[in-house]
Structures are given as C-alpha cells and as structure tokens.
C-alpha positions as CSV (number, residue, x, y, z in Angstrom):
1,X,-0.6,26.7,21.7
2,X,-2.6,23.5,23.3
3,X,-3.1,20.9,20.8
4,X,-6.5,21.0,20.4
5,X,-6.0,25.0,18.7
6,X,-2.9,23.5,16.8
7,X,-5.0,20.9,15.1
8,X,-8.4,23.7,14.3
9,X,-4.8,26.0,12.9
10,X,-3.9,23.2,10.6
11,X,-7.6,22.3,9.3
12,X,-7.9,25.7,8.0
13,X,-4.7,26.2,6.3
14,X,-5.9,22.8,4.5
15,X,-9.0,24.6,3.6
16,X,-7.1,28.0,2.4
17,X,-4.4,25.5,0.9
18,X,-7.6,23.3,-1.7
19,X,-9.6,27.0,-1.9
20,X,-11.7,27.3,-5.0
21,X,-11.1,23.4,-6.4
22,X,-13.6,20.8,-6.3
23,X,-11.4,17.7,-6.4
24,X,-7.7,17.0,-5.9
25,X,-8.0,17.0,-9.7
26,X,-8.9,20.5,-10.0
27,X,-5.5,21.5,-7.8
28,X,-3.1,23.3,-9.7
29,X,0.6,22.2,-9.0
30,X,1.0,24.9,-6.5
31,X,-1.7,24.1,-4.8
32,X,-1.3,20.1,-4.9
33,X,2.6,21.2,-2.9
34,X,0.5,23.4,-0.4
35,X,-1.8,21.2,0.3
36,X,0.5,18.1,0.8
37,X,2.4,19.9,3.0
38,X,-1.0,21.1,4.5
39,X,-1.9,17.0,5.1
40,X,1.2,16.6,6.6
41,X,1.0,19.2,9.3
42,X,-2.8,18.3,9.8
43,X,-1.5,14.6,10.3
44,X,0.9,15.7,12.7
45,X,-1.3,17.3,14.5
46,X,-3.9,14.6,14.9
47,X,-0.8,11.9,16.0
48,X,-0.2,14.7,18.8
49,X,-3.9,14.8,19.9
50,X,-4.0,10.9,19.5
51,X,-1.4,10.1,21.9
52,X,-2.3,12.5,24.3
53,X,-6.0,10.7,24.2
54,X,-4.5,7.2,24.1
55,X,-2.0,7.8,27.5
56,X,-5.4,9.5,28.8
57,X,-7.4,5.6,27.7
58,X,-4.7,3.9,28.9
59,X,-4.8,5.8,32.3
60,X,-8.4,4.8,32.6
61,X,-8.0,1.4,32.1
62,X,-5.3,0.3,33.9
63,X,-5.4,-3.1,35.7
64,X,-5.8,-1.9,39.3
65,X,-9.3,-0.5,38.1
66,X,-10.3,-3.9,37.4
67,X,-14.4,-3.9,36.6
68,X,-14.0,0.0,36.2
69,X,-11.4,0.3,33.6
70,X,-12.5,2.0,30.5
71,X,-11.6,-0.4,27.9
72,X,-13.3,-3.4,30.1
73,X,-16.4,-1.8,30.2
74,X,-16.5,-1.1,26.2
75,X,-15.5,-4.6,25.9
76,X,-11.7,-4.7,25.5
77,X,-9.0,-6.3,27.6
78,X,-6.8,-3.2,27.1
79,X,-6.7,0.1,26.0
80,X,-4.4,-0.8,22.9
81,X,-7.3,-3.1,22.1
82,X,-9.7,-0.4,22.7
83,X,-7.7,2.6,20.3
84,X,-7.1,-0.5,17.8
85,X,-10.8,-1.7,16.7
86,X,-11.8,2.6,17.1
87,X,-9.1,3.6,14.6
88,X,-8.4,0.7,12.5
89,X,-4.6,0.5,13.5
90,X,-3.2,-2.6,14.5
91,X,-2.3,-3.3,18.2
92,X,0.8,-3.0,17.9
93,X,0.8,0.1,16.4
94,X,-2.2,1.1,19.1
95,X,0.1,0.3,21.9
96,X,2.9,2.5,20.6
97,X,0.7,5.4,20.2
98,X,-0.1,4.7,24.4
99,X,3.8,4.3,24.8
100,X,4.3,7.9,23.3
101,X,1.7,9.2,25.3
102,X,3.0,8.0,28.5
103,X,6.6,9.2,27.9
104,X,4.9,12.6,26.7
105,X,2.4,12.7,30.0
106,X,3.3,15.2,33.2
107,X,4.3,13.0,36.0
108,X,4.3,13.1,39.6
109,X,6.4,12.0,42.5
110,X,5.7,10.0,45.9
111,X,4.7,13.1,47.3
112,X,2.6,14.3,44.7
113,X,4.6,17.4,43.1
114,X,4.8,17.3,39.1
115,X,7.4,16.8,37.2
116,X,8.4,17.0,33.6
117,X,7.7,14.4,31.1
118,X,10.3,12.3,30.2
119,X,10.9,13.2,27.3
120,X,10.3,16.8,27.1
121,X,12.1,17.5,24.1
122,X,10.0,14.9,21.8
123,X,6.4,16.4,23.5
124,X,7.5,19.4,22.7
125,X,8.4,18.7,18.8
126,X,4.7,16.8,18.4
127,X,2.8,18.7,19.8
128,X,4.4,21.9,17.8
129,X,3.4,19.7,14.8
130,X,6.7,19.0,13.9
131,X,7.3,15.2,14.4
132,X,4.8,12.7,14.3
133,X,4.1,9.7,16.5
134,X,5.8,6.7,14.6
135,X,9.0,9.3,14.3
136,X,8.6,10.1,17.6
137,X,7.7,6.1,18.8
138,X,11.5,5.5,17.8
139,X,13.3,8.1,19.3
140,X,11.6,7.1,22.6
141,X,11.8,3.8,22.4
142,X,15.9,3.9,21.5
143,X,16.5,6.5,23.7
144,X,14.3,4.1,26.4
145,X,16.9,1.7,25.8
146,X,20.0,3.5,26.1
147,X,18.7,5.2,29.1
148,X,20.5,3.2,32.0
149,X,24.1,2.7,30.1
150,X,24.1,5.9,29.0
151,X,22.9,8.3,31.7
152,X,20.7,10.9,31.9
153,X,23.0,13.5,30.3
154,X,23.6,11.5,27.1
155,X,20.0,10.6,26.7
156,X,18.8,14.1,26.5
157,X,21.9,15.2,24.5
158,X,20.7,12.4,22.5
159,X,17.0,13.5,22.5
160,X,18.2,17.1,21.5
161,X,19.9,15.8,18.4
162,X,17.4,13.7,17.3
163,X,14.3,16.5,17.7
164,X,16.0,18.8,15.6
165,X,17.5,16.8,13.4
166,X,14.2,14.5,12.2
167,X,12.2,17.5,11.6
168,X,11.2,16.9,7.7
169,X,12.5,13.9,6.9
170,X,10.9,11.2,5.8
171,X,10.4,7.8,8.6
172,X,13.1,5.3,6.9
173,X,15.4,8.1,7.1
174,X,14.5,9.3,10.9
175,X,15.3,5.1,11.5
176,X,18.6,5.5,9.9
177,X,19.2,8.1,12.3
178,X,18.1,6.5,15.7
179,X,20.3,3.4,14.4
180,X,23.3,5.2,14.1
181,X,22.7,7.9,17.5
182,X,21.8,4.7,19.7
183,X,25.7,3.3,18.7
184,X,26.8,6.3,20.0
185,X,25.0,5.8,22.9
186,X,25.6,2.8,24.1
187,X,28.7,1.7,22.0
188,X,29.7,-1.1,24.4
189,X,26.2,-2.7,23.4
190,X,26.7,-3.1,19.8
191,X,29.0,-6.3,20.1
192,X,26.5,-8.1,22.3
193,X,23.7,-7.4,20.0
194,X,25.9,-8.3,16.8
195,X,26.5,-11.1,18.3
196,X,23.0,-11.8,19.2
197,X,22.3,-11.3,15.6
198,X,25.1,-13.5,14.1
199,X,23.2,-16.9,16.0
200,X,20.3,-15.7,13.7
201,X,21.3,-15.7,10.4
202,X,19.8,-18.0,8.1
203,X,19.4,-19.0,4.7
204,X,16.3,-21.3,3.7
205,X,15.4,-22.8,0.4
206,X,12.2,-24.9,-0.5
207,X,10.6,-25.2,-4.0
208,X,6.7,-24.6,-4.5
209,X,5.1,-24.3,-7.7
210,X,7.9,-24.8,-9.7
211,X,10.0,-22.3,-8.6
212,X,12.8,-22.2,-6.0
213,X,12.0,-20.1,-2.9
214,X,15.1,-18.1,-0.8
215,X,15.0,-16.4,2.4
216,X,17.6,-15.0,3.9
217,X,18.2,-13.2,7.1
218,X,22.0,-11.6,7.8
219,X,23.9,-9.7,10.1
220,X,25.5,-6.8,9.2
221,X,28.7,-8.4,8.9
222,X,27.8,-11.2,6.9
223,X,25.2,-9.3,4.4
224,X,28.0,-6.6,3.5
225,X,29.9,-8.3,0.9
226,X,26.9,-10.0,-0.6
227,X,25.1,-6.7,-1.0
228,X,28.2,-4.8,-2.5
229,X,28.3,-7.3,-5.2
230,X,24.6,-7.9,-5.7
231,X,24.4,-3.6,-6.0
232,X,27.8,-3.7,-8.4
233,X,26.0,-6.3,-10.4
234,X,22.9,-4.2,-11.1
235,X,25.2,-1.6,-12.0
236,X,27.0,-2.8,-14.2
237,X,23.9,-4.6,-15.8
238,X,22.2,-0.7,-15.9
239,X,25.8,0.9,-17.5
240,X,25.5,-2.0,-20.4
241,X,22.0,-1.2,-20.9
242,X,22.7,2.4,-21.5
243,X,25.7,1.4,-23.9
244,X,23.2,-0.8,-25.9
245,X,23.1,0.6,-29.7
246,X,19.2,0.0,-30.1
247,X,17.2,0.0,-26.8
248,X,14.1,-1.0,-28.8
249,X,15.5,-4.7,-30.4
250,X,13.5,-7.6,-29.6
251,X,16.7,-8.9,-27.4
252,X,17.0,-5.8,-25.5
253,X,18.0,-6.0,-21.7
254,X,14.4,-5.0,-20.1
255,X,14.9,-7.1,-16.6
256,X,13.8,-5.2,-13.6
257,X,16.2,-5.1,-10.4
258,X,14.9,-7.6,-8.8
259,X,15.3,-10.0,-11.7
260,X,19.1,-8.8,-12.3
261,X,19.4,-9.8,-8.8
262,X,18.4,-12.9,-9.0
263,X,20.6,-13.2,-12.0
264,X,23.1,-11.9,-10.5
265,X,23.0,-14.8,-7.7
266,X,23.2,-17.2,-10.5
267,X,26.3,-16.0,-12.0
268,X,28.1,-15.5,-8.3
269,X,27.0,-19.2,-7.7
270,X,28.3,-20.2,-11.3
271,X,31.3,-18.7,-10.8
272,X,32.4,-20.4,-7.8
273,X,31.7,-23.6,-9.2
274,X,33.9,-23.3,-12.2
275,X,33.4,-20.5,-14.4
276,X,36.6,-18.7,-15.4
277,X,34.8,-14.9,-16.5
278,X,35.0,-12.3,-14.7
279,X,31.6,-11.7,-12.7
280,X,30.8,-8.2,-14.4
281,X,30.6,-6.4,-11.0
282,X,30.9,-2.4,-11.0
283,X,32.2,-0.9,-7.8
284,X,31.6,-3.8,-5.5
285,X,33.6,-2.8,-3.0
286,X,33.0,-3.3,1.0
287,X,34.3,0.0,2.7
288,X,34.2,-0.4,6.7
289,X,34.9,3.2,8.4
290,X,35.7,4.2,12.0
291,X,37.7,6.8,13.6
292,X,41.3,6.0,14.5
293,X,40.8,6.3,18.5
294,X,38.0,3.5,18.0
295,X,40.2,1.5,15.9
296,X,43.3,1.6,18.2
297,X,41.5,0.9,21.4
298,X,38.9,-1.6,20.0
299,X,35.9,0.2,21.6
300,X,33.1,2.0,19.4
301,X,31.6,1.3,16.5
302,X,31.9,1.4,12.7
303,X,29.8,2.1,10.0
304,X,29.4,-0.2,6.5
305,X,28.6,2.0,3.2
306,X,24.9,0.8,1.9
307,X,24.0,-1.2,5.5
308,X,22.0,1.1,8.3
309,X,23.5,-0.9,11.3
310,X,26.9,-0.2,13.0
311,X,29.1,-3.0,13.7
312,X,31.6,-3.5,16.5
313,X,35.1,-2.5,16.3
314,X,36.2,-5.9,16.4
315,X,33.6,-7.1,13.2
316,X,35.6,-4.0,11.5
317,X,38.9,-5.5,11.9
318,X,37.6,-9.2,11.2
319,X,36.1,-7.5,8.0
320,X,39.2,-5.4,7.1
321,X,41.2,-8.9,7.0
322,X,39.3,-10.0,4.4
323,X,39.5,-9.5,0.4
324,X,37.5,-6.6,-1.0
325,X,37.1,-5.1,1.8
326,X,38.7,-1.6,2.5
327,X,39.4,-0.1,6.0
328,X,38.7,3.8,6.1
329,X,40.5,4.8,9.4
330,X,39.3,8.1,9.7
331,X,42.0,10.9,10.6
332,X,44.8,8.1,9.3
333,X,47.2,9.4,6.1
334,X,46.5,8.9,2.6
335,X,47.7,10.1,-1.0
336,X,46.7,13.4,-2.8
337,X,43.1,13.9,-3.3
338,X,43.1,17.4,-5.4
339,X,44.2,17.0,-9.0
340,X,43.3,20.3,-10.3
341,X,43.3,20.3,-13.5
342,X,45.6,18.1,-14.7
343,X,42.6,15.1,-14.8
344,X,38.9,15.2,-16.5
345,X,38.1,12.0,-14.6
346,X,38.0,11.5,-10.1
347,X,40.9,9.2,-9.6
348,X,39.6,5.7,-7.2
349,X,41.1,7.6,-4.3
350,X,39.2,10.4,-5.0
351,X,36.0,8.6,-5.1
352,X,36.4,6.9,-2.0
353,X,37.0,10.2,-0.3
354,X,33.6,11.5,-1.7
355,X,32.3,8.5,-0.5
356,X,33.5,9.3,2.8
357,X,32.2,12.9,2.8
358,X,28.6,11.9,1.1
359,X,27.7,8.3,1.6
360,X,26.0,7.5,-1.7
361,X,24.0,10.2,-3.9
362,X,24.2,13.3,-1.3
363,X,20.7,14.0,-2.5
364,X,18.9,10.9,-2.5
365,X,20.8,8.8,-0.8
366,X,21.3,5.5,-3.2
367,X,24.2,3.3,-2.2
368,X,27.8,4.4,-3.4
369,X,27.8,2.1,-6.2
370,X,24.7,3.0,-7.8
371,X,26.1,6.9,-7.9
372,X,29.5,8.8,-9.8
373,X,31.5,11.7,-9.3
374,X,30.2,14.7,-10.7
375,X,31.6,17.9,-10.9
376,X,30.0,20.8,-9.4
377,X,31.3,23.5,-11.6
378,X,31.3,21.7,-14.9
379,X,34.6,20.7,-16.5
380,X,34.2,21.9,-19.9
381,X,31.4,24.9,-19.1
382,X,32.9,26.2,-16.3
383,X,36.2,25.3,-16.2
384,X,36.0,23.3,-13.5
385,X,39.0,21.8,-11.8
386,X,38.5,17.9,-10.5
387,X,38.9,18.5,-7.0
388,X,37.3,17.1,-3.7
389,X,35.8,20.5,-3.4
390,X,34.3,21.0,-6.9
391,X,33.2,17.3,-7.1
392,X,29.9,15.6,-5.6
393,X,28.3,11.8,-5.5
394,X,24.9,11.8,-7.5
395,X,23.1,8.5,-9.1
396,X,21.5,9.6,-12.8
397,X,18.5,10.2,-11.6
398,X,19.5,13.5,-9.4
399,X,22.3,14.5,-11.8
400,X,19.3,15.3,-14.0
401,X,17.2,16.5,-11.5
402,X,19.9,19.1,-10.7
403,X,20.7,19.7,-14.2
404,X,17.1,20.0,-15.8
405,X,15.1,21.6,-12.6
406,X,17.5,24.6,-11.5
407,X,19.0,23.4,-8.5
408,X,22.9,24.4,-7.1
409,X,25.3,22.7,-5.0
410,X,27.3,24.3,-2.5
411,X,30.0,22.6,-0.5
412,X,31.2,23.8,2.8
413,X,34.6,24.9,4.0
414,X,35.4,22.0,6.6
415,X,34.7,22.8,9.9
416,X,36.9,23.2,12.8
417,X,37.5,19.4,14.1
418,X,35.9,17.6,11.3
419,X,38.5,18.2,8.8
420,X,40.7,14.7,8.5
421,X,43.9,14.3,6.7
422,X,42.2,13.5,3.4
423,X,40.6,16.6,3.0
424,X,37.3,15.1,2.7
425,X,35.3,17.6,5.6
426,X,32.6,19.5,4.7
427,X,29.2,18.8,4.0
428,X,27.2,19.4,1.0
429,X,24.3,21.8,1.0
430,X,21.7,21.6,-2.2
431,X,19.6,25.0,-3.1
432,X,16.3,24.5,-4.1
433,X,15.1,26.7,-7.5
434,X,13.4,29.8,-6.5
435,X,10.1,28.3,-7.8
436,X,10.0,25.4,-4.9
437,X,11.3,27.7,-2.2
438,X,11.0,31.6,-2.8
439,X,14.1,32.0,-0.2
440,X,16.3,29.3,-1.9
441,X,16.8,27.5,2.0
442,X,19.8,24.9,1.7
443,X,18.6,21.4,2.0
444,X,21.5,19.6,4.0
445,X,22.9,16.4,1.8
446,X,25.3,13.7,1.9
447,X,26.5,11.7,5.5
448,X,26.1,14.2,7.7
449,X,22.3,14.0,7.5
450,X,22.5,11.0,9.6
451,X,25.9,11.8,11.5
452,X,24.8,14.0,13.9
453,X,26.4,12.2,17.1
454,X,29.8,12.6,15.7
C-alpha cells in the first residue's frame, strides 16, 4: 500500500470510528476507544507521509543547489527551517523528521544502481502505520551510532528487535528500550560515556524570591542511591497516610509528591547532621544486576532498578562495595524462593526475585518501591500458595485495576536459557476483559518488555 492510500484508509476509519456524533462529547465510550485508536493510526500515517515529503524538501534544497534550492527561494536557509515555520514544529524536531526521511529514502551507488534504505526495517514499520516518526527518530539515531562498533549484522539484529518490539507502546517507553538495546550494542562504549557523564554532574543552589532553588544533574551512578531513598521516603509517607484513622482532620497528611520530596531532602540532610531517628524510608534499597559472565570478565553492562541507563561493569562493582546496595549476579546461587504454603506474606528474598523477574509494577511500570507482592491466585479465595510462580509486583493503583475491571494474570513457564538458579524466569502476561479486547490478546508485562536484547 503507498502511503499516500494508507493515510485516505486511515481518514475513513476515523470517519466510520465518530459516525453519527456531532462532537467528541456525543461519543459513546466505545466510540471515544475507536476513535483514539483511529487518531493514532491517522497520526501515524501523516509522520510517514511527512518524512517522506521532508527527505523529498531537503533533497531540493541542498547546498550545492545554491540560488535554486527550494527552501532559499521561499526564504529559508534550510529545509528544517522551511518544514518548521510550515508546520509549527521546532527545528529541531523539523530536522529530525528530514533525518528519518533520509535514512527511510532508496539510495543509489557510484554507478547509479538502487539500493535499499538504510534502515529498511523502520520504513517499513512507518509507512505500515505502525511506528511513528519520533519512535522511529530514536531507533535511527541509536542504531546510527552504534553502527561502526557494532557492525552491520548487530545493527539490523538490533533494528529487528526494536520494530517489533515498539509497536504500541507509548514514546518514554520505546526510549527505555533504545537505552537499554544500544548497551547491548555497543557495551564497550558505556564506560566512556559514564564517564563523560560523571564530569557533568552538578548540584546548584541560589535563593530568589524567598525560596531556595536546587538543580541537580547526576549520573547514573551517583543518582541511584539518592532516588532509592527519595522513592522509599514517599512510600513510606503514602503507607502512613493510608494508616491515618481520619483522612478528613484538619492535620491530615495532604502533601503532594513533590512536596514529600522535598521533605524528604530535609530529613536526609537533618539526619546527617545530628539527628538520631530513623529516616522512615520503605524499601530504599539500590539493587545493581548483571549476568555472571559480565561480572567475572568486567565487560558489559548492568542495569539499576528505577534508573533507564545501564552502567559499566566496573560502576557495578564500585556500587556493590557500598552500603545499601545489593548485587544481583544473575545465574549465581541463592536460598529457597518457593514457600508454598507454609507463609501468607513473600519473604525479602522473595521480593527481590520478583523484582528481578518484573522490574517494578509488571503493568505499569512504577519503581520497585512504590509496588508489593501480590498473589495471583488469592491466598484466602483461592487457596493460593506464596510462591514465585503464583506471586506478581503491582503498585495500588493496578492491583485495583485488576481486581475491579476483570483482568487475569498469567505467568509463563521459564523458557529454555532464561531460567537462573533462583527460579525467577518467566515473564508475566496480563489478559485484558473481554469488553476491551473481544479475543482476550495477552499484553506482555514486567522486564521483559524492555529486555529484548538479552
């Protein structure tokens, strides 16, 4: 299908999709899903007509044209400038819109015989109307990057992978996903960056207007511990709020999470200086994974629960030496997960081992600390045992979803060569309620939404 009949296909299953309503008021809730999902293919489609149009401007205008180029003669310096002020965009984002249409583009060689483009894999997936052009914009530039250290076989392993695997999921989670496939990549160029990185952090103050003004910029290294207890101090601030006898009292706990913290920064800060409590922190705990090869020949990378970036093998170990910080050496021994039913509650080890196998809420994706162990088959109802295989990470906000909206969990057998010694393989599948999707599709959850390069 050529693009231009893709994007006529999607205007009219908008218009069948908002059929018989005036306004988006008059949608019923079935039709506000359809036609969401409606805007979202249309959109798709028009980022796949755009950068086909903007490589085509940028074509016209290039510098050898001089007087002649296209954007010149409408009064632009360059084409980005051109597609900017024509769509309201900013430059930047004009100029990736030409870079995707370049790496999209047939090419040619010396002799004049075409050839592929580039990136065939990502032209495909936008102009199917599958990906759009910011998700596509950072799988080319990453894979861009990569593309000398790792070779051409990597990079289109690479581009494979990341086509399929960003197809309906929102942008911040498609970056998530670049992040973690480019360490793969190019694992030798983590340290250099981290390092790169750790000569920019930076903490300024400065009062105006009678308040004090921080700003903070830190590695991955450096930012773990401080967000592990920031995150366990909102938690434990939430868990006393829910404990509260009368929510309603005058001196009720109402702070919003940014103002706990900022609290929370105080009482750190306190602390140090003197104060004998305990900081109330829940589950402020650093946990720094990595497979065992990486860790025993120091190449690789490792991954920090609630931080995107991967750190060097070597930040691992530095961070593994420290206090409250916990090593998860992948494929290394450890104690007996499965309690049956001999305990109501998931034992620590057991948590860290769902942790390991979801990464936070295996729906949403929160941060470990902001989530607990639930069991699948309930422990009272069902008869559930407290096992790795009958338990799950959710925050409160998706337990209830599950719980009040008809949705099941199923949790895979692990599979060949992803099993470790903890038991904790598998990954964690949630099925929609018949009423959002007829054929009950599992939505894949948990880590291995984003470790597809393993």
């Amino acid at each position: 299908m050529s693009t231009l009949a893709g994007l006529r296909e999607a205007m009219s299953t908008l218009g069948e999709a908002w059929a018989g309503a005036g306004e988006a008021g008059d949608l019923s809730r079935a039709q506000l899903i359809a036609v969401s999902d409606a805007m979202g293919a249309l959109q798709r489609r028009v980022d796949a007509m755009h950068v086909e149009v903007a490589a085509r401007l940028a074509y016209e205008s290039r510098p050898e044209l001089g007087s002649e180029s296209l954007a010149k003669q409408q009064g632009f310096r360059t084409a980005a400038a051109l597609i900017a002020a024509t769509t309201g965009v900013s430059t930047g984002d004009a100029a990736r819109l030409v870079k995707v249409g370049e790496a999209m583009a047939p090419r040619a060689d010396l002799l004049g015989a075409r050839l592929p483009a580039r990136y065939p894999l990502v032209r495909e997936a936008l102009r199917a109307g599958v990906l759009g052009a910011q998700a596509a914009a950072m799988i080319i530039g990453m894979l861009d990057r990569c593309r000398v250290a790792a070779g051409v076989e990597r990079v289109a392993e690479a581009e494979r992978l990341l086509t399929e695997a960003a197809v309906g999921l929102a942008l911040d989670h498609v970056r998530r996903l670049v992040v973690r496939v480019e360490a793969w990549l190019d694992p030798d160029g983590v340290e250099p960056k981290e390092e790169e990185r750790r000569g920019k952090r930076a903490l300024t103050m400065f009062e105006r207007g009678g308040m004090l003004h921080l700003n903070a910029r830190l590695d991955t290294e450096t930012a773990a511990p401080i967000v592990a207890a920031i995150r366990g101090f909102v938690t434990a601030a939430f868990a006393a709020r829910q404990g509260a006898p009368d929510a309603d009292a005058p001196d009720a706990d109402r702070r919003t999470v940014p103002m706990i913290q900022a609290d929370s920064l105080a009482v750190f800060c306190a602390h140090v200086l003197g104060c004998e409590k305990r900081v109330p922190v829940a589950g402020a705990t650093v946990i720094v994974r990595m497979r065992v090869e990486d860790f025993e020949s120091g190449t690789g990378s490792a991954t920090v629960d609630g931080l995107d970036q991967p750190v060097s093998i070597g930040a691992a170990r530095r961070m593994a030496a420290g206090g409250g910080i916990i090593p998860c050496v992948l494929g290394a021994d450890s104690e007996v997960l499965d309690w049956g039913r001999e305990k109501r509650l998931f034992t620590r080890a057991q948590r860290l081992a769902l942790v390991e196998r979801d990464g936070g809420c295996a729906m949403c994706g929160l941060p470990p600390e902001m989530t607990k162990a639930h069991h699948i088959r309930w422990w009272k109802r069902d008869h559930g045992p407290t096992d790795l295989s009958n338990g799950v990470l959710l925050c409160e906000t998706c337990h209830h979803r599950i719980h009040d909206n008809g949705w099941d969990i199923r949790i895979d057998r692990p599979r060949h060569g992803t099993a470790n010694r903890t038991g904790t393989g598998g990954r964690v599948w949630f099925l929609p309620p018949a009423y959002v999707d007829p054929t009950r599709t599992p939505r894949l959850g948990g880590r291995a939404r984003f470790d597809i390069a393993a």
